[in-house]
matplotlib code that plots the C-alpha trace (Angstrom):
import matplotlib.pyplot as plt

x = [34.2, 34.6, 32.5, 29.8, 29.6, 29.5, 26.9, 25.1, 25.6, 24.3, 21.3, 20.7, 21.3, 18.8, 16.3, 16.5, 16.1, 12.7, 11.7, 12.0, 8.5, 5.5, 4.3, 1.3, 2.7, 5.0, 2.0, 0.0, 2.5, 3.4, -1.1, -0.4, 2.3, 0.1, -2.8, -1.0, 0.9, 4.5, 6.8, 5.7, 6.2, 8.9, 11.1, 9.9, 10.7, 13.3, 10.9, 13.8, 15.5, 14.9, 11.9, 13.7, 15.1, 12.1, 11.7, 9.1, 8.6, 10.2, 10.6, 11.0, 11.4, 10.2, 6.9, 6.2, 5.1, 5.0, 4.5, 5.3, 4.6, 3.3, 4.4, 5.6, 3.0, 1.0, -2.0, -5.4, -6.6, -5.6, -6.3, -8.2, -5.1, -3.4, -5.5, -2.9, -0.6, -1.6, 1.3, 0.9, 1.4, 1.7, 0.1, 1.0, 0.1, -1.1, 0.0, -1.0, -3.4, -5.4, -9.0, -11.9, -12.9, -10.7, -10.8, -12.6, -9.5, -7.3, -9.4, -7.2, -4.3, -5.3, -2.2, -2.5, -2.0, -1.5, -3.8, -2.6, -4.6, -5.3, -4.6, -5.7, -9.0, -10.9, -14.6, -17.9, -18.6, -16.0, -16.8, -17.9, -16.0, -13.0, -14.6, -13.5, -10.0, -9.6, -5.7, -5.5, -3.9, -3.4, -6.3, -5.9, -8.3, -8.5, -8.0, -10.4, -13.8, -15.3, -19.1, -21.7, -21.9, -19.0, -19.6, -20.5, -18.7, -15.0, -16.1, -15.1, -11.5, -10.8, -7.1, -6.7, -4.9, -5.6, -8.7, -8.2, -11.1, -10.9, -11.3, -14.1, -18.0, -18.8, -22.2, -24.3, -23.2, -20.4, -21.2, -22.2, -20.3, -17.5, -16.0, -15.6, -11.7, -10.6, -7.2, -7.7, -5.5, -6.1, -9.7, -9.6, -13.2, -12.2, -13.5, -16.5, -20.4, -21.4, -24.7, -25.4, -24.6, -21.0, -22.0, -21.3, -19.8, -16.8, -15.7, -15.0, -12.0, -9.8, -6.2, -7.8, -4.9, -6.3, -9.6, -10.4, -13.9, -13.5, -15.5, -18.4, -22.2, -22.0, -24.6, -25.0, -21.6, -18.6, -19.1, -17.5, -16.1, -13.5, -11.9, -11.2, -9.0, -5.9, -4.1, -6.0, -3.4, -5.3, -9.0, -10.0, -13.7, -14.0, -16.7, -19.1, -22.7, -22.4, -23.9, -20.8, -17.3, -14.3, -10.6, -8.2, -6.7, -3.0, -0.9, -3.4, -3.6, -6.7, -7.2, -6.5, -9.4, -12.4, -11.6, -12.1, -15.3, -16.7, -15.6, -14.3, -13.1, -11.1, -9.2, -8.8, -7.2, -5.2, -3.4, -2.7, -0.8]
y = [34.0, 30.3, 31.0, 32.4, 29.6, 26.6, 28.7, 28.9, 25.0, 24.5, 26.1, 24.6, 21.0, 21.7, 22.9, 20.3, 18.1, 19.2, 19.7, 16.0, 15.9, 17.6, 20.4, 18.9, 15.4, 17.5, 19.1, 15.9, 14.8, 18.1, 17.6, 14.2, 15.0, 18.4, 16.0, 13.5, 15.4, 14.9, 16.5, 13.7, 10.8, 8.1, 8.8, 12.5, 14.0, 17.2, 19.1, 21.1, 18.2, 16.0, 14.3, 11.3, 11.3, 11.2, 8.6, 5.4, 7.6, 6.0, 7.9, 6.5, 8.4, 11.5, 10.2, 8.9, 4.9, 4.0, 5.7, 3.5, 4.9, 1.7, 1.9, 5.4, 6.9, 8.9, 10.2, 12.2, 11.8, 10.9, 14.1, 14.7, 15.6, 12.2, 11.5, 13.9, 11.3, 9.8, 7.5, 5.7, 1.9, 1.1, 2.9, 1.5, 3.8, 0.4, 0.4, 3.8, 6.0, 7.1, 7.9, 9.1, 7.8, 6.5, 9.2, 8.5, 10.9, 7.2, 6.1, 9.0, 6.5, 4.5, 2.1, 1.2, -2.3, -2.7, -0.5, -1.4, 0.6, -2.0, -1.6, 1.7, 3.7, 4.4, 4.1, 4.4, 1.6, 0.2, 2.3, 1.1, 3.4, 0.9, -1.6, 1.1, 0.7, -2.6, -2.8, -3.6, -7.0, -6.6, -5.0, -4.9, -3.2, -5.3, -4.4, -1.2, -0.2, -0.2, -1.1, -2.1, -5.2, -5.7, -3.3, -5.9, -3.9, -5.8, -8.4, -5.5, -6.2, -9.0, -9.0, -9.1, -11.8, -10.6, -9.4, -9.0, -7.3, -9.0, -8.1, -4.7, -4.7, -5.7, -7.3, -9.2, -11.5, -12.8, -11.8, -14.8, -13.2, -13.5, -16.0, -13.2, -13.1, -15.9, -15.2, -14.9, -16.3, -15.2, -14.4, -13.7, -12.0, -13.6, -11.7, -9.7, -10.0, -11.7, -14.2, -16.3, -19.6, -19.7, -19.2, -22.1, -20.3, -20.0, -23.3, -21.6, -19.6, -22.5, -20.4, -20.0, -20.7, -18.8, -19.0, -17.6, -17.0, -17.9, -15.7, -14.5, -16.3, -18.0, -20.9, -23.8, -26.1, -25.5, -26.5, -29.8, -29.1, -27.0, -30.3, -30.2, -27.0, -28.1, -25.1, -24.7, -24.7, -23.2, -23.1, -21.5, -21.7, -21.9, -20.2, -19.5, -20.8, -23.7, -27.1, -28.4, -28.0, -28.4, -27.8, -25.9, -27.5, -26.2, -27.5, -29.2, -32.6, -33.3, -36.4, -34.0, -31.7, -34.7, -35.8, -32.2, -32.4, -35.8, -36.5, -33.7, -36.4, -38.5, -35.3, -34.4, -37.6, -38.1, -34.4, -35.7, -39.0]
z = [-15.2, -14.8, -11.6, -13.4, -16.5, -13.0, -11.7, -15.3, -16.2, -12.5, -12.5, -15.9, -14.8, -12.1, -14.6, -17.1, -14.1, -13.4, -16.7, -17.3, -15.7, -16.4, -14.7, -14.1, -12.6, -10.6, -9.3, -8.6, -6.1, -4.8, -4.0, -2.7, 0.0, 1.1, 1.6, 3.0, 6.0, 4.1, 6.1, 9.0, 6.4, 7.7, 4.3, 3.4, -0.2, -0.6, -2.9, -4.2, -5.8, -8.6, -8.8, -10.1, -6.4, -4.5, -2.5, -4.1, -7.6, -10.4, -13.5, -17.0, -20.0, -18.2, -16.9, -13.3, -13.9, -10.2, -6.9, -4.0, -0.8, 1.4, 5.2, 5.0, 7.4, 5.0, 7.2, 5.3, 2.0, -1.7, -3.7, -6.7, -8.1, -8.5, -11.5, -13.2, -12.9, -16.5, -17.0, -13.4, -14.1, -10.2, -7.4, -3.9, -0.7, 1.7, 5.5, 5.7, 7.7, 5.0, 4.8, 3.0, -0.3, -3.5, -5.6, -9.3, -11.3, -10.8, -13.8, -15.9, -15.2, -19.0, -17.9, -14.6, -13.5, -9.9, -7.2, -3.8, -1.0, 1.5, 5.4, 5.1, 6.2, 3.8, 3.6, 2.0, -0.9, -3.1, -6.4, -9.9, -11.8, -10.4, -13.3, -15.7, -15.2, -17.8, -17.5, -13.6, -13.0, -9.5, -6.8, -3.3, -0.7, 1.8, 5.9, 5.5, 6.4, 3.1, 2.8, 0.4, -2.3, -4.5, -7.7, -10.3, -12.4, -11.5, -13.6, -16.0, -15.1, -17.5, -17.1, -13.3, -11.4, -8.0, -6.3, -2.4, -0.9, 2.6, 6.1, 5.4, 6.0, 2.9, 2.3, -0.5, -3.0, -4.6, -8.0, -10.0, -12.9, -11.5, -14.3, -16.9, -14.8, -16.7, -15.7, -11.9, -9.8, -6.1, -5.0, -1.0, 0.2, 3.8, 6.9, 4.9, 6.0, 2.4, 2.6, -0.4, -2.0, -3.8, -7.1, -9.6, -12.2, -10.0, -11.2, -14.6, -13.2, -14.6, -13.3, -9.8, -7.5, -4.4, -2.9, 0.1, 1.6, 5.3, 7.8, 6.1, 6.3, 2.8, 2.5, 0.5, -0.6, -2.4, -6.2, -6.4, -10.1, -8.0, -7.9, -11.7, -11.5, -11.3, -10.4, -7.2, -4.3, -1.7, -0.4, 2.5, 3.6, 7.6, 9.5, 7.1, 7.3, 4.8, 4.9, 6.0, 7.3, 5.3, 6.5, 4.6, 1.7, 0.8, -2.2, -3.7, -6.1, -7.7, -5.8, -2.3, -3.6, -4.3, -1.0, 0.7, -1.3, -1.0, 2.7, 5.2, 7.3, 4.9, 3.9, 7.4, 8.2, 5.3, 5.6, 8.9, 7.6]

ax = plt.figure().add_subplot(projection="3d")
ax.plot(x, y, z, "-o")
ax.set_aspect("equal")
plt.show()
């Protein structure tokens, strides 16, 4: 008898286990590790246990809030099915072999803040629905083979902090819109095909503590107003096409940054003092 009630209270643990989480969430990543060749994964999940368990999926009041897969080998394609993963704050599959395109169900996830896909595969252009997802703070797609302009439609994503969309094909403009991210910190577009003039309104990103541009065939000059933001650590602006070198500045003062814009030379020699 005893047996039988262990086996009952067992059984019943192990359902009230999985009935922490949603069918339908339980699903989405069930999709995800189909698609994504889980059994080959460097840290694969035991989909008879708890989800709870499962390695890089954190579960908080019986909803999955992050899924953190990055250098696990995942190899094919993010599923439609992700999207059912509604409560997703942080999605993190980078160093991976993915491919194919982002699918446009991630805009289901209403509270996602950091999308981390880069040094990946993927391809084809970055999408505009991305624009739609207003509570990102954090996006990184850079190290893939993503083509196109930059969608316009990131200057959507008021609250984000971190836009790295280096090292793809990407071509066009920097969008001159780009000040609507008030709070941006990092901006790194290094290693792109973009052609234009840096467009003044960058200047208005007064939180900017990253900018990185290097290796693309931007004309013109850097604003020299950059040397007002004072939060501006880091500028990075080699081998483009402009109308004139400047070395990288790191830990910047303001009187550092009118020299890198005034005089190349001065700078150069002073960094080396």
């Amino acid at each position: 008898m005893k047996t039988i009630k262990l086996t009952f209270l067992t059984l019943l643990f192990a359902c009230v286990s999985f009935a922490g989480v949603s069918n339908s969430e339980k699903e989405a990543l069930i999709a995800l590790y189909n698609s994504t060749n889980g059994s080959e994964w460097d840290t694969t999940w035991d989909l008879e246990a708890s989800i709870d368990t499962w390695y890089g999926v954190v579960v908080l009041d019986s909803k999955v809030v992050s899924l953190n897969l990055s250098f696990n080998n995942l190899q094919g394609t993010i599923p439609a099915d992700i999207g059912q993963l509604t409560n997703l704050q942080v999605l993190n599959l980078s160093f991976n072999k993915l491919n194919g395109e982002i699918p446009e169900s991630i805009t289901n996830m209403k509270d996602l803040y950091s999308l981390q896909l880069f040094l990946n595969r993927f391809e084809g252009e970055i999408p505009n629905w991305i624009g739609n997802i207003t509570s990102l703070e954090a996006l990184a797609l850079y190290s893939n083979k993503f083509t196109g302009e930059i969608p316009n439609s990131l200057t959507n994503l008021t609250q984000l902090k971190s836009l790295e969309l280096g090292s793809n094909y990407l071509t066009g403009s920097i969008p001159f819109n780009i000040n609507n991210l008030k709070v941006l910190k990092k901006l790194s577009l290094l290693d792109n095909q973009l052609e234009g003039q840096i467009p003044e309104s960058i200047v208005e990103l007064i939180n900017l503590e990253e900018l990185i541009l290097s290796s693309n065939n931007l004309s013109g000059r850097l604003p020299f107003e950059l040397s007002q933001l004072s939060n501006l650590k880091l500028v990075m602006v080699s081998d483009n096409a402009l109308t004139q070198e400047y070395v990288t500045v790191e830990d910047n003062t303001p009187h550092k940054m009118s020299l890198f814009l005034e005089d190349t030379e001065v700078l150069a020699s002073s960094v080396k003092e």
